[in-house]
PASEBA-1860 file (N, C-alpha, C; in nm, 3 decimals):
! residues 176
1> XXXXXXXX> -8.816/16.666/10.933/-8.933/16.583/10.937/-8.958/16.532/11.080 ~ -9.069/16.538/11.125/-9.136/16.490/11.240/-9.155/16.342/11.215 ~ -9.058/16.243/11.305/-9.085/16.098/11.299/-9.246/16.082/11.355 ~ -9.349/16.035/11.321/-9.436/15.954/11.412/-9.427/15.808/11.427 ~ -9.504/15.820/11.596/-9.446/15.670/11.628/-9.621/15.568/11.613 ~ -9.633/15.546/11.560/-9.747/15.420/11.642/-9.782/15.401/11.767 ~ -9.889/15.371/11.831/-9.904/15.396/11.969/-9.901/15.233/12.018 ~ -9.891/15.127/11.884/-9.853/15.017/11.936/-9.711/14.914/11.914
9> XXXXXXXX> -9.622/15.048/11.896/-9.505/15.044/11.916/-9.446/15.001/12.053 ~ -9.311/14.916/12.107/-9.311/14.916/12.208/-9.131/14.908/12.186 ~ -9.053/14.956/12.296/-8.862/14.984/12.303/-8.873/14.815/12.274 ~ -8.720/14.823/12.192/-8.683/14.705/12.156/-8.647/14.617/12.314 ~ -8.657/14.655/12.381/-8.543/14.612/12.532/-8.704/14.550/12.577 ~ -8.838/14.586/12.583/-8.934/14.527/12.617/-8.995/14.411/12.543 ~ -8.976/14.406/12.421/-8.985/14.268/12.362/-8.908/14.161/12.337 ~ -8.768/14.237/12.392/-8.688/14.108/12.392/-8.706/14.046/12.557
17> XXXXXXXX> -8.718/14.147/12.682/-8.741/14.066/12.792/-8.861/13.941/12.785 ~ -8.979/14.008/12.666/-9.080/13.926/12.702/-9.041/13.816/12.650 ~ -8.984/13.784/12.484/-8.951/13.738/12.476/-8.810/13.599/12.527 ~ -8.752/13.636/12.616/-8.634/13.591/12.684/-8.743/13.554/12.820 ~ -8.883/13.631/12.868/-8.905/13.559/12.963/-9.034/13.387/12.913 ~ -9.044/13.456/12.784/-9.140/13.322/12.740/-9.061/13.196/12.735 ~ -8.950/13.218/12.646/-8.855/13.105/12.664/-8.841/13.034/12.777 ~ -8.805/13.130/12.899/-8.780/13.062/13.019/-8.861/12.953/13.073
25> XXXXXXXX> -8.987/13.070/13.090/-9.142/12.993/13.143/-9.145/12.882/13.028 ~ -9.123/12.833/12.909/-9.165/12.706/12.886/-9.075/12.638/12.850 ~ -8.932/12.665/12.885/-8.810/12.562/12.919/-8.852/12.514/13.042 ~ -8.906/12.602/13.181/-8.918/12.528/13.312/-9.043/12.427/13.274 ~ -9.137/12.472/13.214/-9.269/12.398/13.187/-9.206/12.248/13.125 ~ -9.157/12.249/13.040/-9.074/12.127/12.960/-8.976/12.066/13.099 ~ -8.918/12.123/13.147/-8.844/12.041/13.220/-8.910/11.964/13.369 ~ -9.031/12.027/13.378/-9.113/11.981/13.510/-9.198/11.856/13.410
33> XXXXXXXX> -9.253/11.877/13.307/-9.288/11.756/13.251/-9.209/11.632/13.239 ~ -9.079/11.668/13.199/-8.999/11.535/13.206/-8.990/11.503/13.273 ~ -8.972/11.579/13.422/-8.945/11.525/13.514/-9.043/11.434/13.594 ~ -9.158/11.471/13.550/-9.282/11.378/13.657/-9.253/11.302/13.535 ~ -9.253/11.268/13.401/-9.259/11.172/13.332/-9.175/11.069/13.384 ~ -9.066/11.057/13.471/-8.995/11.019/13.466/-8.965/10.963/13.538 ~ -9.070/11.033/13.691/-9.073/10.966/13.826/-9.147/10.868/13.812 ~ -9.232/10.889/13.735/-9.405/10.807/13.693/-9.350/10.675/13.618
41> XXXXXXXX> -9.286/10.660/13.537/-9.196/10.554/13.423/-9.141/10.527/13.531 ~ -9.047/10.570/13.645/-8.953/10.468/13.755/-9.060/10.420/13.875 ~ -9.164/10.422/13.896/-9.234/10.430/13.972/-9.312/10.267/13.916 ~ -9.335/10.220/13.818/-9.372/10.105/13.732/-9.243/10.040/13.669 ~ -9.112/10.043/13.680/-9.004/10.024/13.607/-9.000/9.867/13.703 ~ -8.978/9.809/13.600/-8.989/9.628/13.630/-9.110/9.513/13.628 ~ -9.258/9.620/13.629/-9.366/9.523/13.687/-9.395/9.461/13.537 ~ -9.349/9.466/13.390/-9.353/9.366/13.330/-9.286/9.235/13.311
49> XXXXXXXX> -9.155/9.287/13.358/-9.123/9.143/13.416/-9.115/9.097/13.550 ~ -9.167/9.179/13.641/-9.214/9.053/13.756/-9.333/8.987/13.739 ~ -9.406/9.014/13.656/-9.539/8.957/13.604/-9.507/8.819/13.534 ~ -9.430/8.811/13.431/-9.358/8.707/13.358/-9.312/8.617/13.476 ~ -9.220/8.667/13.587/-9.116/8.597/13.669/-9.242/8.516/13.739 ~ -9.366/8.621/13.792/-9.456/8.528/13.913/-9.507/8.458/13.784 ~ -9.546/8.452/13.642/-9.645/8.366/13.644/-9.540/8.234/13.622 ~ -9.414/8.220/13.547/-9.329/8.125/13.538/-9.319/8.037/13.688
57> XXXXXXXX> -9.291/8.077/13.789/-9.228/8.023/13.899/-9.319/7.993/14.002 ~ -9.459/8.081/13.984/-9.546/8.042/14.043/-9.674/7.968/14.043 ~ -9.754/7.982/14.081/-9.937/7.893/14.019/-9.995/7.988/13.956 ~ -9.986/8.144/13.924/-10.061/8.196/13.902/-10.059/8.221/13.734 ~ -10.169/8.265/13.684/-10.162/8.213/13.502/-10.225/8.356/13.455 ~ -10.306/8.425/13.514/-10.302/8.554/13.514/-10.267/8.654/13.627 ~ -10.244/8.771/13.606/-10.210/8.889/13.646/-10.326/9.008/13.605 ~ -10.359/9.050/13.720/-10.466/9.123/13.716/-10.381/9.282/13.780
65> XXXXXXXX> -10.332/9.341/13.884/-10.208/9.419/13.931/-10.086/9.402/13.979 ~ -9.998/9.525/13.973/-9.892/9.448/14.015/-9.867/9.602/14.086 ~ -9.791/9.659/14.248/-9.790/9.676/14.320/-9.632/9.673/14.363 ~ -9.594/9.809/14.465/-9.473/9.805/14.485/-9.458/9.800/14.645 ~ -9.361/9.725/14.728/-9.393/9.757/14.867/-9.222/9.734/14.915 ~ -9.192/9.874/15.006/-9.062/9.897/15.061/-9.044/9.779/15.166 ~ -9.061/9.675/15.226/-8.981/9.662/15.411/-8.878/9.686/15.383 ~ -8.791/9.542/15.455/-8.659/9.524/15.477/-8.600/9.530/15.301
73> XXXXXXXX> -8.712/9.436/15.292/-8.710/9.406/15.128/-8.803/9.474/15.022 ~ -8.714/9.521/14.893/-8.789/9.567/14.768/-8.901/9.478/14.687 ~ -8.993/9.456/14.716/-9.097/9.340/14.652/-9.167/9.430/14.546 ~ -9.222/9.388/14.448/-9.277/9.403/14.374/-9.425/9.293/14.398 ~ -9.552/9.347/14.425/-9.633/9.271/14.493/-9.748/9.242/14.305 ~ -9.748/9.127/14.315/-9.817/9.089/14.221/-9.967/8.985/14.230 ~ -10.091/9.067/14.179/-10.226/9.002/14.220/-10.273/8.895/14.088 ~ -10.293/8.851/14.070/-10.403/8.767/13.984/-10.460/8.630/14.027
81> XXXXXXXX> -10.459/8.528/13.945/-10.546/8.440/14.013/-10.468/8.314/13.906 ~ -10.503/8.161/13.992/-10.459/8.019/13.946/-10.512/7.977/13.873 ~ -10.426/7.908/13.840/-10.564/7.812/13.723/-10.706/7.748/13.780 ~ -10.746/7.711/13.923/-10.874/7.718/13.903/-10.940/7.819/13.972 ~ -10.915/7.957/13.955/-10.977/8.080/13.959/-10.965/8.117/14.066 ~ -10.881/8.088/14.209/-10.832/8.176/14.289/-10.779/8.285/14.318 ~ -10.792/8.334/14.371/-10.693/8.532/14.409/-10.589/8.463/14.483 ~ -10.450/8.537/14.421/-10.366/8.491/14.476/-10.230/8.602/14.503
89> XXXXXXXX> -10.136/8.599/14.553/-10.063/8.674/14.559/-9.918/8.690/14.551 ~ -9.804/8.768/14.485/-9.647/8.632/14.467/-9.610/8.787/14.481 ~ -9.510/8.786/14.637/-9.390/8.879/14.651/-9.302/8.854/14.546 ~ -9.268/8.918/14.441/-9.164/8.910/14.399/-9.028/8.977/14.403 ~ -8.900/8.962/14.463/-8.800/9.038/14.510/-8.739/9.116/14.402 ~ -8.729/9.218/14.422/-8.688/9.300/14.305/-8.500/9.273/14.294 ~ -8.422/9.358/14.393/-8.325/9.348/14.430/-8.228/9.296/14.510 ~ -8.288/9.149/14.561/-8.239/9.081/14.587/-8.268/8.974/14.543
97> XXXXXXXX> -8.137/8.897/14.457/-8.213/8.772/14.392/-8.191/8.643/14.514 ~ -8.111/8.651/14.627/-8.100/8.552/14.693/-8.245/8.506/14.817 ~ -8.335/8.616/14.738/-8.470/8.605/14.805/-8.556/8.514/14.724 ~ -8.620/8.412/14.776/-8.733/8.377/14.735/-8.841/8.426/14.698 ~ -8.932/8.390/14.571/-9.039/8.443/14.597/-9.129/8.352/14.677 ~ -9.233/8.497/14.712/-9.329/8.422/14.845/-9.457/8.406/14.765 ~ -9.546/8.290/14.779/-9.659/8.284/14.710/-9.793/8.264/14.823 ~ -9.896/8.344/14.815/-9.993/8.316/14.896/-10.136/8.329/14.857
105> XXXXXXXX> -10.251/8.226/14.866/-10.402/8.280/14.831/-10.481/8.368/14.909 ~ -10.562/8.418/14.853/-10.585/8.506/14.935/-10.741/8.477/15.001 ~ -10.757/8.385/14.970/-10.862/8.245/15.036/-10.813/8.214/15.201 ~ -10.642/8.224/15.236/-10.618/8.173/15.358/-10.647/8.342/15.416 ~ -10.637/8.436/15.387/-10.619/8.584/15.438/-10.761/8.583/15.558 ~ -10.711/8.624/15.651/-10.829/8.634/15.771/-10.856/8.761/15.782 ~ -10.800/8.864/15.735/-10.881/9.000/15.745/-10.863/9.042/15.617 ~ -10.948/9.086/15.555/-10.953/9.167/15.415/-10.890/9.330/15.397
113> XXXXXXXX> -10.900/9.376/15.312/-10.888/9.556/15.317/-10.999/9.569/15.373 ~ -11.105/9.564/15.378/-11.225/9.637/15.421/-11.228/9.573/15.612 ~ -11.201/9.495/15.610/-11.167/9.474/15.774/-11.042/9.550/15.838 ~ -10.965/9.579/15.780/-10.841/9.658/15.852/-10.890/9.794/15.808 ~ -10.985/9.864/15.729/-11.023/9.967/15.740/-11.120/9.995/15.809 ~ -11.183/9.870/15.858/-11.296/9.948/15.970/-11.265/9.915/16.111 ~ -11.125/9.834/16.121/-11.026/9.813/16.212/-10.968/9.959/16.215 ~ -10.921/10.043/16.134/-10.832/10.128/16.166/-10.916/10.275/16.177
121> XXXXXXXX> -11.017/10.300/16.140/-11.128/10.366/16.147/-11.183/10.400/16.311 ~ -11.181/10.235/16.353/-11.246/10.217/16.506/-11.127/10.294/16.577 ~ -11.000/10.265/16.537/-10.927/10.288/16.643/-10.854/10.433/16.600 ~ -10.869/10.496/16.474/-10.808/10.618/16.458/-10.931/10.726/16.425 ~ -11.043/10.750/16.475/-11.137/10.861/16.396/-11.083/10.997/16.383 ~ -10.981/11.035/16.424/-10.943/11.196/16.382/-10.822/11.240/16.250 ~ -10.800/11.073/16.234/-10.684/11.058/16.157/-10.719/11.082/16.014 ~ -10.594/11.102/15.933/-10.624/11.114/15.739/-10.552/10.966/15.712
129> XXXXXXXX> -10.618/10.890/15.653/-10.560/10.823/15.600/-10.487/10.819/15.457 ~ -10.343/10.779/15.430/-10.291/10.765/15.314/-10.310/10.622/15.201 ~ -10.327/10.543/15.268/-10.307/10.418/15.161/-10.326/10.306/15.280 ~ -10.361/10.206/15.204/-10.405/10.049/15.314/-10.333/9.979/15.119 ~ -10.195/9.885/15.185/-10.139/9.824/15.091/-10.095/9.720/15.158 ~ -10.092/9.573/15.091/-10.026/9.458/15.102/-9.897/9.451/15.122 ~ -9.843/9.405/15.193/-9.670/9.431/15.220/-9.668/9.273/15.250 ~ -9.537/9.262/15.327/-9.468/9.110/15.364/-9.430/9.179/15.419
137> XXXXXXXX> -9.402/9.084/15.617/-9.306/9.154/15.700/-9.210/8.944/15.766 ~ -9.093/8.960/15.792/-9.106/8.798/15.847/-9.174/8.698/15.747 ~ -9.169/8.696/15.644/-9.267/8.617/15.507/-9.362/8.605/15.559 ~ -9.472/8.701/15.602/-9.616/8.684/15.642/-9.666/8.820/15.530 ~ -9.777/8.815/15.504/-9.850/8.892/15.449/-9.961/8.985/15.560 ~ -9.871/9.128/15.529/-9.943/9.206/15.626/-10.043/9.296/15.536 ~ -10.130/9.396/15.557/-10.159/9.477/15.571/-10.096/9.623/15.619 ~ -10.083/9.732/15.514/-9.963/9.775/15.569/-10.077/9.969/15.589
145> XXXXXXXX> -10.053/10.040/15.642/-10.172/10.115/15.651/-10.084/10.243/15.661 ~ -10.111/10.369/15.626/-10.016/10.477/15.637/-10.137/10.575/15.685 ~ -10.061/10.668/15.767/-10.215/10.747/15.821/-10.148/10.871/15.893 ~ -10.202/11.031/15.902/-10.126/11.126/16.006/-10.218/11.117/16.101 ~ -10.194/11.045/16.245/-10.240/11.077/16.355/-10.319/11.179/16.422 ~ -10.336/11.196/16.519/-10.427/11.290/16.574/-10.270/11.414/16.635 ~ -10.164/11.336/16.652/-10.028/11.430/16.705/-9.967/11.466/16.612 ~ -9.971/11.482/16.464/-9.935/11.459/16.368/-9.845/11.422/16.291
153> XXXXXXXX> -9.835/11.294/16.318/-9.719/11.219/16.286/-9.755/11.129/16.167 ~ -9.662/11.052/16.098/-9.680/10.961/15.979/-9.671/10.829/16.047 ~ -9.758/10.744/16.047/-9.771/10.623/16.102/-9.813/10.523/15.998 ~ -9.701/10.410/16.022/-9.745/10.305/15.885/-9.773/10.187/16.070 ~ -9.910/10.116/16.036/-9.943/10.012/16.091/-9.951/9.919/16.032 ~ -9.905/9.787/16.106/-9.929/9.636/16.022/-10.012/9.579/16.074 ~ -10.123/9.531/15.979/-10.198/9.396/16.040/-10.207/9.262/15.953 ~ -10.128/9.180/16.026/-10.090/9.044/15.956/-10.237/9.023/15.888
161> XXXXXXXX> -10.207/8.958/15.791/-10.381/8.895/15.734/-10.392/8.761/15.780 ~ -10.361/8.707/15.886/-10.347/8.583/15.949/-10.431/8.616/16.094 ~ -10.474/8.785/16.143/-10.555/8.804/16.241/-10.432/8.772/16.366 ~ -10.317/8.783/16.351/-10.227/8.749/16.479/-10.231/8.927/16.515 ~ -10.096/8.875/16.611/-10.067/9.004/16.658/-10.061/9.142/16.558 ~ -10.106/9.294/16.665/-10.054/9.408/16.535/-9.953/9.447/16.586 ~ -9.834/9.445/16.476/-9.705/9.565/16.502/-9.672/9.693/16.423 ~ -9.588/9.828/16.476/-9.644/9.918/16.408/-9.472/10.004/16.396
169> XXXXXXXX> -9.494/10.054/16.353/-9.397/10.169/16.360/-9.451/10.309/16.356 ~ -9.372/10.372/16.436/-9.421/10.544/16.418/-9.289/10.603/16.391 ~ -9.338/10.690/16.268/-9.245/10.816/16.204/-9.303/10.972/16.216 ~ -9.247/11.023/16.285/-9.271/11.208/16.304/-9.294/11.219/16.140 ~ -9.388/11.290/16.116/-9.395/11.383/16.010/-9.348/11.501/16.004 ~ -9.277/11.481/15.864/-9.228/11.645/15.837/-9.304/11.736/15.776 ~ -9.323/11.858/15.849/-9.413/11.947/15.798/-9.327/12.033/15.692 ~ -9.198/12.052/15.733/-9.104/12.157/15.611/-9.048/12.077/15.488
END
């Protein structure tokens, strides 16, 4: 007898690769999901209770954001407003408890975001900017600005919101 084959027959060795390569492709798919899940969950990990901590210890009675900022110190930067309807602002120290928290309105602030961006605009036009965020440097409330230069470097600039002096740091960017 003459076997016939089907023409949509295919060797057992080709449906098990495909099979053995589907698996793969959505074990990596599953494991890249957890993984941003996970950066994303540590990336917010604490700001419900520094929210609790600023409104207990501080003037403020709501919370409107809450905000993460590296210096010397790990702060957890928290926005809302006082009981009689001010914007206000409470460093709260993440990992160090022998830190105070810092409390400030944002009524005393002498340059806004929109002034340190048309501050940093004037003085960088070829640049990309990354982010304009609230920091603490010296318990002052800066303005903290991240940007790649025209040489292309990573540059975080400070501008106190008190309109004093600017201080800056420059970091080479890595291109690899």
């Amino acid at each position: 007898m003459i076997k016939r084959y089907s023409p949509f027959t295919a060797p057992s060795w080709f449906k098990l690769s495909i099979v053995v390569f589907l698996i793969i492709f959505f074990g990596i798919i599953s494991y890249s999901v957890y993984v941003y899940s996970s950066v994303q969950e540590n990336k917010t990990d604490g700001f419900e209770q520094s929210k609790v901590i600023a409104k207990e210890e501080t003037e403020l009675v709501s919370v409107d954001d809450v905000t993460r900022y590296h210096g010397d110190i790990y702060y957890h930067v928290v926005f809302g407003e006082t009981e009689s309807g001010e914007s206000a602002v409470a460093y709260v120290p993440v990992e160090n408890e022998d830190e105070s928290i810092q409390f400030f309105l944002t009524s005393e602030f002498v340059y806004s975001r929109e002034d340190v961006l048309n501050e940093w605009r004037s003085e960088c036009s070829s640049c990309e900017l990354y982010g304009v965020n609230l920091g603490i440097h010296n318990n002052l409330p800066v303005w903290e600005t991240k940007y790649i230069n025209g040489e292309d470097r990573f540059v975080f600039k400070y501008y106190p919101v008190d309109g004093s002096m600017v201080f800056f740091t420059d970091l080479k960017r890595s291109l690899y």
